[in-house]
Steps between C-alpha positions, in 0.01 A plus 500: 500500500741237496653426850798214566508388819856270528498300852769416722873630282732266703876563562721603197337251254194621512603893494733393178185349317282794579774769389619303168106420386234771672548778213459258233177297686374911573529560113374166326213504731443863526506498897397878658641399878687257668487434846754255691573284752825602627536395863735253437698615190804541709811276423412323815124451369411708826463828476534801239762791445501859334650382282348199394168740502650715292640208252118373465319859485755548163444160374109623458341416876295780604433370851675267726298329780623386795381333857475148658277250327 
């Protein structure tokens, strides 16, 4: 099996490079899961929304970690 792990996604940058590349990294590398980092995906870079869950979980993330380093 073929598990992604992607650290830290960091404010809007980061979420923008995960949803514009994951589905083609997932496809050319023929990835099975992805887990991610998404404590700090927030605008802010602290913190995480719905909707910003639900924006990575359709970009191909099929788990989003969170917690304090």
């Amino acid at each position: 099996m073929n598990i992604f792990f992607l650290g830290d996604i960091v404010g809007k940058s980061g979420r923008s490079a995960v949803i514009k590349n994951l589905k083609k990294i997932i496809k050319n590398k023929k990835i099975e899961f992805v887990v991610a980092n998404g404590e700090n995906a927030a605008d802010e870079g602290v913190g995480i929304t719905e909707e910003i869950s639900n924006d990575l979980f359709n970009s191909g993330v099929d788990v989003i970690t969170t917690g304090n380093h």
